[in-house]
C-alpha positions in Angstrom: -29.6 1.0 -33.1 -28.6 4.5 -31.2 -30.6 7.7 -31.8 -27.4 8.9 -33.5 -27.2 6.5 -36.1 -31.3 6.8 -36.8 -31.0 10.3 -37.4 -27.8 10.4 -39.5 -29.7 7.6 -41.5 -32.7 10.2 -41.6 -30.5 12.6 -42.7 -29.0 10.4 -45.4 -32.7 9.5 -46.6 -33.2 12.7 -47.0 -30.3 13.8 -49.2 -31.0 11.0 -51.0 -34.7 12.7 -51.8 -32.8 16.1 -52.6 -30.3 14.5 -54.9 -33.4 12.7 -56.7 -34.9 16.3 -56.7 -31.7 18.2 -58.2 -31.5 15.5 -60.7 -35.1 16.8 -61.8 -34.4 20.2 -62.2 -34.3 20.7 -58.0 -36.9 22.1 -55.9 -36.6 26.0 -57.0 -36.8 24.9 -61.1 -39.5 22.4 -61.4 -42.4 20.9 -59.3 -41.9 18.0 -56.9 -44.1 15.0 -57.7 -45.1 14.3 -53.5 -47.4 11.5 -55.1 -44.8 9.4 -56.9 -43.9 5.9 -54.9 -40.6 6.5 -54.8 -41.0 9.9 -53.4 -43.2 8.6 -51.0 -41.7 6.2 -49.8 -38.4 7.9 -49.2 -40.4 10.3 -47.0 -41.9 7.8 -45.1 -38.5 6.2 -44.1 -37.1 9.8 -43.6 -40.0 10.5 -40.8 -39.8 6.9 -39.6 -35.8 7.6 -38.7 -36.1 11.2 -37.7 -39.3 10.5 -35.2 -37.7 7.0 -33.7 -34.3 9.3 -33.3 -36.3 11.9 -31.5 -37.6 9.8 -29.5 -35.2 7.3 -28.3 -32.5 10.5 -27.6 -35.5 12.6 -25.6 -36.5 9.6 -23.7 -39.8 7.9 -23.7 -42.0 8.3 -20.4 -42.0 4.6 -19.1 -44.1 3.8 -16.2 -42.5 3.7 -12.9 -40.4 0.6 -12.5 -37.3 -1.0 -10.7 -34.8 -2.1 -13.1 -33.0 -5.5 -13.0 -30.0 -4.8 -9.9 -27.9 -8.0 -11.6 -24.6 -8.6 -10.0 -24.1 -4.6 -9.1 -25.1 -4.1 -5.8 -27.4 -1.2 -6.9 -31.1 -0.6 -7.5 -32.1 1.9 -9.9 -35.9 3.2 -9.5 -36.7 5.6 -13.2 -39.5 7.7 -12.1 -42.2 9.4 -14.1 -41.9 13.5 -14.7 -45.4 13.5 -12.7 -46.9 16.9 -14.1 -46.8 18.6 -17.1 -44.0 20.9 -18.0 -41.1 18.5 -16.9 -39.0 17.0 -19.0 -36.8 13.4 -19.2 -36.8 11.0 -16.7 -36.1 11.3 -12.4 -33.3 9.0 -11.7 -32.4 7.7 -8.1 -29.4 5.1 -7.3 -30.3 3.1 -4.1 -27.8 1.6 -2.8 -28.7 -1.2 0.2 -26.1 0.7 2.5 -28.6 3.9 1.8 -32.0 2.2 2.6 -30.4 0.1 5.3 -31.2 2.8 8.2 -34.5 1.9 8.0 -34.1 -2.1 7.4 -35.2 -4.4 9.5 -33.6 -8.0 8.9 -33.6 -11.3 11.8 -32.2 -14.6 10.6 -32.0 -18.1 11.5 -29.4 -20.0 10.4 -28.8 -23.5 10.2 -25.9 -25.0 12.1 -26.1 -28.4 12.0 -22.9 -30.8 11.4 -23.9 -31.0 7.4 -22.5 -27.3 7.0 -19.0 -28.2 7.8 -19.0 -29.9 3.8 -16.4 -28.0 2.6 -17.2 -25.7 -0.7 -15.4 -26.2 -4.5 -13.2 -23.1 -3.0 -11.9 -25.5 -0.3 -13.9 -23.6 2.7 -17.0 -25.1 5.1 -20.6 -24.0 4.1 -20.9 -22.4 7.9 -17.6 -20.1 6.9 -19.1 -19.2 3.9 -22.4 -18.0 5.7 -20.6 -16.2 8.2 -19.1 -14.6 6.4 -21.8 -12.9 4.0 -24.0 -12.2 7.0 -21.1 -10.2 8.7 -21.0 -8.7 5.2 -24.3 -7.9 5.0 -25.0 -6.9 8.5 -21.4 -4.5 7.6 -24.0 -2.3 5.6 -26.2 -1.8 8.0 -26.8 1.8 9.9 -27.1 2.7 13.3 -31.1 3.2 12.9 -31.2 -0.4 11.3 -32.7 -3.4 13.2 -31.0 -7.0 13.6 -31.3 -9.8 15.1 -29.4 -13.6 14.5 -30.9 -17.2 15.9 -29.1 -20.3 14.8 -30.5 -23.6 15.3 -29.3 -27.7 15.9 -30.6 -30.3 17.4 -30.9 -29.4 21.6 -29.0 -26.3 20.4 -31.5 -23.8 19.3 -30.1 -20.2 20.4 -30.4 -16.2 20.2 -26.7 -15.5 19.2 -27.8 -11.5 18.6 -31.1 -10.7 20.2 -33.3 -8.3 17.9 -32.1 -4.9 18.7 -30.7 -1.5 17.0 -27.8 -2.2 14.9 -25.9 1.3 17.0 -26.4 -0.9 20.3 -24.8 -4.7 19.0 -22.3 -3.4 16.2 -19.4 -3.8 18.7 -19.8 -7.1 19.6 -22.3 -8.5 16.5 -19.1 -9.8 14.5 -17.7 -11.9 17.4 -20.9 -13.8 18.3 -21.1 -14.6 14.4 -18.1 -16.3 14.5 -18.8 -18.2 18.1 -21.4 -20.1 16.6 -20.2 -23.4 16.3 -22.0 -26.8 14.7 -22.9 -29.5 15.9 -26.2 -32.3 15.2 -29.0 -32.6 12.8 -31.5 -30.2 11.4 -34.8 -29.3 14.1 -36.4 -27.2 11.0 -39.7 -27.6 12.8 -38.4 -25.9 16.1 -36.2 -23.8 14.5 -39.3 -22.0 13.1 -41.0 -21.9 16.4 -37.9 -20.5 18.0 -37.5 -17.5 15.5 -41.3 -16.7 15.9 -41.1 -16.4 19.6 -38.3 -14.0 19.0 -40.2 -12.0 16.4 -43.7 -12.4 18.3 -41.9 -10.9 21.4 -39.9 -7.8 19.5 -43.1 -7.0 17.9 -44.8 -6.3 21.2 -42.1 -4.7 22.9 -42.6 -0.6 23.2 -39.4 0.5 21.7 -40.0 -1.3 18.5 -40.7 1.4 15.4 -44.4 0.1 14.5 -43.9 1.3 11.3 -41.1 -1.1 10.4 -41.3 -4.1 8.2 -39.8 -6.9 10.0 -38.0 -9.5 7.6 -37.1 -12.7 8.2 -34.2 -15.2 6.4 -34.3 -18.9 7.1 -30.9 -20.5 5.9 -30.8 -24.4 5.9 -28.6 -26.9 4.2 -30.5 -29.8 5.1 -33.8 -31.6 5.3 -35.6 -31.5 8.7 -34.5 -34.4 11.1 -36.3 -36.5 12.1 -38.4 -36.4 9.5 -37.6 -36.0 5.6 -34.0 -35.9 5.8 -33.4 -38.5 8.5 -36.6 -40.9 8.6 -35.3 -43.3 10.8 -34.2 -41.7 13.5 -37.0 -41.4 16.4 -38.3 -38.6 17.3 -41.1 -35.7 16.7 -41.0 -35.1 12.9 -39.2 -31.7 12.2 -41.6 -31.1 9.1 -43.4 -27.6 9.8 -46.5 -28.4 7.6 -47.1 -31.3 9.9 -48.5 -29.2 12.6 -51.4 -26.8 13.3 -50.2 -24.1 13.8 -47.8 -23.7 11.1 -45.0 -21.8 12.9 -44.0 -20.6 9.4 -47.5 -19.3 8.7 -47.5 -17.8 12.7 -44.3 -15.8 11.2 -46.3 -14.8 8.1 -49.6 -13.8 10.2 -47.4 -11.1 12.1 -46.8 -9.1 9.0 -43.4 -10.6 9.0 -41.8 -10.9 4.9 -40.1 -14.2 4.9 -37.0 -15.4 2.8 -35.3 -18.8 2.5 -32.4 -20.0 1.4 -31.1 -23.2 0.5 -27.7 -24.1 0.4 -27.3 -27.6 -1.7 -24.2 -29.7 -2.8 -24.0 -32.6 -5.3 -24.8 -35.1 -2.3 -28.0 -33.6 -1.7 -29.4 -34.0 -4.9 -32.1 -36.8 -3.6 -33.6 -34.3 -1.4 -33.2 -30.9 -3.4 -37.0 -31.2 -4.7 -38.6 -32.0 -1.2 -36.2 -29.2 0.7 -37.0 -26.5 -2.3 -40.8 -27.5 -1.5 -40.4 -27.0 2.3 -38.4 -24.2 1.3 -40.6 -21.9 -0.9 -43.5 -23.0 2.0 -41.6 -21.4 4.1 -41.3 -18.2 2.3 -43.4 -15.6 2.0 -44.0 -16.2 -1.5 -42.1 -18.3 -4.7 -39.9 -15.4 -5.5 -38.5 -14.7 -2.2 -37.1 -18.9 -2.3 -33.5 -18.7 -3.3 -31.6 -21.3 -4.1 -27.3 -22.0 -3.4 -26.0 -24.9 -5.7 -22.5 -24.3 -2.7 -21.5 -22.4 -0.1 -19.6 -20.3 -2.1 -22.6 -18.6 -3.5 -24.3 -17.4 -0.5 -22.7 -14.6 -0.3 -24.3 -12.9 -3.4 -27.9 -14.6 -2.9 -27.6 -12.7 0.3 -27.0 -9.4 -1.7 -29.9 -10.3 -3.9 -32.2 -10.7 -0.9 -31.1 -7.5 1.0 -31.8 -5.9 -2.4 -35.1 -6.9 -2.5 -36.0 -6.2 1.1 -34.1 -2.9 0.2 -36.6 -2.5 -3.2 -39.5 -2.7 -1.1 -39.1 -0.2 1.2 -38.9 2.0 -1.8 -42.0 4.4 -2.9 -40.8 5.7 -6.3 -41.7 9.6 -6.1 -41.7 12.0 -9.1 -38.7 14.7 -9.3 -39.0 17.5 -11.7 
C-alpha cells in the first residue's frame, strides 16, 4: 500500500473516532472514555497508519546497497545520509558507459567449428558473440583497458592485444569480425594463452597498478581432447588436470574471472560437466553465467559488465 492511501486511511480512522465522539456529546460537551476498547483500538489503528505513512513517504535509512540492475542497463547505488542533520536518501545512476573509463575487461573467446550452430533467430553463435562484444567494447572510454584472444585447435591468437581503448578503437571492430572458426575446443591452452597475455600486461610499466584486471572466458564446447571429444588423441584439454591450474594462475594475479557458456539443445549431455568446468574457471559461482543460445549473449554480456561495473563502485554518502 502507498503512503497516500495509509494516511488517508489514518485520517478516516480518525474521523471515525470524532464521529463516535460527536455522537457522545463531542469532545467540548462531555469527557472522552480513552480507556474504552473501542476507543482504543481505533487509536491504535489511527497511529499504526499515520506512523507507517510517515515513514514510508520520508524514506527509511536502509543500509548501503546495490539494487537489482534487471534488464535496464543501469545500476542504482541508495547511499546512507552519513551524518546527522541530513535528510532522505543519496541517489546515484551508474551507468556501465560512466564507470567504463576506468574498466579494465580481456576476453577469450571460443572459436571453434561448434559456434557456426545457427541460433532460433536464424544466425551462427560466433555472429551473435561478435556482435555483443563490439557492443560492449562500443561503451567503453578512451581511459578504458581491452584486450581480445580467441582460441581453436593450432589456432590460439591475440586478435586485440591488451591496450588503452583511445589507442585500438579504430581498428578494434574490424579485427572482431576477422576472426574466423575453424577445429575443436583447446580449453586447457586456451587458458594458458590468456594468462601469458595477462601475466605480461600486468608487468608492463604503463599498466595503471591500481586497475582491476577482468577476465571473460566464452566457450560453447567441452575441451577437446578430453571431455567433449574422448577419443580423439591428444593431451587432454581439461584445465584441472594439471598442476598448475592456468585458471587458478589467472586467479593468483588478482585477476576477477567470468565464464560464459553458450549451450544448445544438442549439448544437453555435456551441459552439467561444461557448467562444472565452467564455474571452476570462474572466480567464484556467481560470476558463471549460463546462454541456453546464441541469441542471449548479448544481455549476459550486459549483466557481466554490470557487475564488473558494480564493483568498482565505493558507495559514498551525499548530503
Amino acid at each position: 500500500m502507498s503512503p497516500q492511501r495509509l494516511q488517508k486511511f489514518g485520517r478516516f480512522a480518525y474521523n471515525i473516532l470524532m464521529a463516535n465522539n460527536r455522537r457522545r456529546g463531542g469532545f467540548g460537551m462531555a469527557p472522552v472514555n480513552l480507556t474504552g476498547p473501542g476507543t482504543i483500538f481505533t487509536l491504535g489503528f489511527v497511529v499504526l497508519a499515520i506512523g507507517m505513512g510517515v515513514l514510508l513517504s520520508r524514506g527509511v535509512t536502509p543500509k548501503s546497497m546495490l539494487s537489482d540492475p534487471g534488464e535496464t542497463g543501469e545500476l542504482e547505488v541508495i547511499e546512507e545520509p552519513g551524518g546527522p542533520g541530513k535528510k532522505g536518501l543519496g541517489l546515484r545512476t551508474i551507468k556501465f558507459k560512466e564507470c567504463a573509463s576506468t574498466v579494465t575487461i580481456n576476453f577469450m573467446l571460443d572459436k571453434s567449428t561448434s559456434m557456426n550452430e545457427l541460433t532460433p533467430s536464424g544466425i551462427s553463435k560466433f555472429a551473435r558473440l561478435q556482435e555483443a562484444v563490439k557492443e560492449l567494447v562500443g561503451d567503453a572510454k578512451d581511459e578504458s583497458i581491452v584486450g581480445i584472444q580467441s582460441f581453436t585447435t593450432g589456432n590460439i591468437t591475440n586478435d586485440v592485444p591488451i591496450a588503452f581503448y583511445r589507442d585500438i578503437k579504430s581498428t578494434l571492430n574490424a579485427k572482431i569480425d576477422a576472426i574466423r572458426t575453424l577445429s575443436s575446443t583447446p580449453t586447457y591452452e586456451a587458458l594458458n594463452f590468456s594468462y601469458g597475455v595477462m601475466s605480461e600486461t600486468l608487468r608492463s610499466s604503463w599498466y595503471p597498478k591500481d586497475r582491476k584486471m577482468n577476465f571473460v572466458f566464452i566457450s560453447d564446447g567441452a575441451p577437446c581432447p578430453g571431455i567433449g571429444c574422448r577419443r580423439i588423441a591428444g593431451a587432454d584439454q581439461d584445465p584441472r588436470l594439471y598442476t598448475p591450474n592456468p585458471a587458478d594462475q589467472i586467479k593468483a594475479l588478482g585477476v576477477n574471472v567470468y565464464s560464459l557458456g553458450i549451450f544448445s539443445p544438442t549439448d544437453r549431455v555435456l551441459v552439467v560437466e561444461m557448467e562444472n568446468l565452467l564455474k571452476s574457471i570462474a572466480s567464484k559461482p556467481e560470476n558463471y553465467f549460463a546462454a541456453s543460445s546464441g541469441d542471449d549473449v548479448k544481455r549476459l554480456l550486459g549483466q557481466i559488465s554490470q557487475k564488473i561495473c558494480a564493483s568498482q563502485v565505493t558507495p559514498t554518502s551525499t548530503p
